[in-house]
C-alpha positions as a Markdown table, in Angstrom:
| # | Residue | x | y | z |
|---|---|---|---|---|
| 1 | Unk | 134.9 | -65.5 | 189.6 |
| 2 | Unk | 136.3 | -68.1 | 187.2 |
| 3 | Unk | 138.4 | -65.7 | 185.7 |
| 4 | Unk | 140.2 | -65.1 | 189.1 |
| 5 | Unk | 141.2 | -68.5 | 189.7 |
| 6 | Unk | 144.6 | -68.8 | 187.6 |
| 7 | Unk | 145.4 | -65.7 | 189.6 |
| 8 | Unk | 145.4 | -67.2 | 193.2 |
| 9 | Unk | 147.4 | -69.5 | 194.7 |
| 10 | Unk | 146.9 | -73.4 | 194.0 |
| 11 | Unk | 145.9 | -74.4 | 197.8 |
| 12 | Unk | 143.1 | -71.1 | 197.1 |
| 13 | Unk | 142.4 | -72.2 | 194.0 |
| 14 | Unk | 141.2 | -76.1 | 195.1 |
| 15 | Unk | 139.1 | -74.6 | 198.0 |
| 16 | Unk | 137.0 | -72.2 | 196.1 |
| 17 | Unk | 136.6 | -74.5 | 193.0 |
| 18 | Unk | 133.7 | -76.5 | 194.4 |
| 19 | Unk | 132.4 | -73.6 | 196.7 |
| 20 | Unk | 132.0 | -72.1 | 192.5 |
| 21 | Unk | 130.3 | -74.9 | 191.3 |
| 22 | Unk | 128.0 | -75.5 | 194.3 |
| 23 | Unk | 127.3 | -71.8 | 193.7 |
| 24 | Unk | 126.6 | -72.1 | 190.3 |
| 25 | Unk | 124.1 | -75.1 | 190.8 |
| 26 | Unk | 122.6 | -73.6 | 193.8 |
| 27 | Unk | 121.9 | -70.2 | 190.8 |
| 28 | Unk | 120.4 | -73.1 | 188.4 |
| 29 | Unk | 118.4 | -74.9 | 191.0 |
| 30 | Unk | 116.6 | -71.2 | 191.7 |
| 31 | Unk | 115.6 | -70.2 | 188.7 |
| 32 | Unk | 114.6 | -73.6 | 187.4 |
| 33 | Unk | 112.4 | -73.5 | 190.8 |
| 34 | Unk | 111.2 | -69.7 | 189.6 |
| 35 | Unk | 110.4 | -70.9 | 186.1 |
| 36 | Unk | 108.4 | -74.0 | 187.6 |
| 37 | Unk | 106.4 | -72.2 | 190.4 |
| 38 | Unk | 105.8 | -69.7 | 187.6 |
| 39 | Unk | 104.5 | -72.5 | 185.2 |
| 40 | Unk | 102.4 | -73.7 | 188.1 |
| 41 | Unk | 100.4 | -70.3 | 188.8 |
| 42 | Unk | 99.5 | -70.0 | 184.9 |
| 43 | Unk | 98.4 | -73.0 | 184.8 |
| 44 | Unk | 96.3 | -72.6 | 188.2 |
| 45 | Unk | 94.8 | -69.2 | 186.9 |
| 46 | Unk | 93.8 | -71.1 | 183.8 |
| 47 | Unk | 92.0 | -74.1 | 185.8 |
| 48 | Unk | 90.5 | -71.6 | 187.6 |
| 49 | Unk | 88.9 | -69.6 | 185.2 |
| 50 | Unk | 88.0 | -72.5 | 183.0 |
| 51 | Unk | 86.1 | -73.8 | 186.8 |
| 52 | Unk | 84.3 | -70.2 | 187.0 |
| 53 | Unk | 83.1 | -70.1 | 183.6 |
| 54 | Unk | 81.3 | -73.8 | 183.5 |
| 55 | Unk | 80.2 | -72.6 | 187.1 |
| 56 | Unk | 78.5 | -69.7 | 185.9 |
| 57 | Unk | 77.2 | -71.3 | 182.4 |
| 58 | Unk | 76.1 | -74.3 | 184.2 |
| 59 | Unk | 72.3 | -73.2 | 184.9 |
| 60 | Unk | 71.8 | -71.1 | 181.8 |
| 61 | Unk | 69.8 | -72.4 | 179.2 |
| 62 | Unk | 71.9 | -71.8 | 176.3 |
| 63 | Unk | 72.6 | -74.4 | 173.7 |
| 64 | Unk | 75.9 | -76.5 | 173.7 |
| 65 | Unk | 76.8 | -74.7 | 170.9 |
| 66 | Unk | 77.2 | -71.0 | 172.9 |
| 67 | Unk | 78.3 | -72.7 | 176.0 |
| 68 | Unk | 81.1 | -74.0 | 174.3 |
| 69 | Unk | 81.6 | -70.5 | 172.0 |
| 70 | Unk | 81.6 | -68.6 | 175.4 |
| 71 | Unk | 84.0 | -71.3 | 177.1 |
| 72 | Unk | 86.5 | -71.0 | 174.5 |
| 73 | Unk | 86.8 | -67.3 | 174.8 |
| 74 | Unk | 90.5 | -66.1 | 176.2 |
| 75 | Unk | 91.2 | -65.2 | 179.6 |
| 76 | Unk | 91.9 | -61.3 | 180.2 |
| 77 | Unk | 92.8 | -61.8 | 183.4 |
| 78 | Unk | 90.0 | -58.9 | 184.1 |
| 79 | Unk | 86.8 | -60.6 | 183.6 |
| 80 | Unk | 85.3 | -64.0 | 183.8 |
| 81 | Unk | 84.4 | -64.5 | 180.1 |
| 82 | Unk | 86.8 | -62.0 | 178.7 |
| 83 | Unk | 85.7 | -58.8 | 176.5 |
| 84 | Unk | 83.9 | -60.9 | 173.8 |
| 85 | Unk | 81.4 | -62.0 | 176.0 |
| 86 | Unk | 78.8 | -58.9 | 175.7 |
| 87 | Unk | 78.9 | -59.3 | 171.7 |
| 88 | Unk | 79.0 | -62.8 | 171.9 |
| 89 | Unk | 75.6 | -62.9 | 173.9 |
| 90 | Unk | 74.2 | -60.0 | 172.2 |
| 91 | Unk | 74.6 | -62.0 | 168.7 |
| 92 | Unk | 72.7 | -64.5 | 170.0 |
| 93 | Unk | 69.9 | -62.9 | 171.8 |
| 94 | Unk | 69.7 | -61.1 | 168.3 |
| 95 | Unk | 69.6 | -64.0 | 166.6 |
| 96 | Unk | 66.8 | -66.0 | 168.7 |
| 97 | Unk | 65.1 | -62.4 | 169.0 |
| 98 | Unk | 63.4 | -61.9 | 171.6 |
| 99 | Unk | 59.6 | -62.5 | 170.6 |
């Protein structure tokens, strides 16, 4: 639109200068707000499954050590404790046996 301008007359060319940069800002302002809401959701989704894993380990008897193993596991976004949860508890079922 900018490159327009020095083609119109100068009474145009005043008017639709601000309406551009209001435009222009307006464009900033919404994708800053997309990139922030964004931002906000990961961040939610994270809280949240960092909530329903301690939930879930909370009554288990497993050492601090294997709470904080399975904690520390990444998110999938599929399942609570990720894929590495099976071989992380069969590892240490194996390794206690199970007598």
């Amino acid at each position: 639109m900018e490159r327009l301008l020095p083609s119109l007359p100068e009474d145009a060319r005043s008017a639709l200068t601000p309406l551009i940069r209001d435009g222009q800002e307006t464009a900033r302002i919404t994708v800053r707000t997309g990139i922030d809401s964004t931002d906000s959701v990961g961040r939610l989704m994270a809280a949240s499954a960092a909530i329903c894993r301690r939930a879930w380990l909370s009554p288990s008897n497993f050492s601090a050590p294997v709470r904080n193993a399975l904690l520390d596991m990444t998110f999938d976004g599929k399942s609570l404790l990720g894929v590495h949860a099976d071989s992380a508890l069969r590892c240490f079922l194996d390794s206690h046996g199970s007598d």
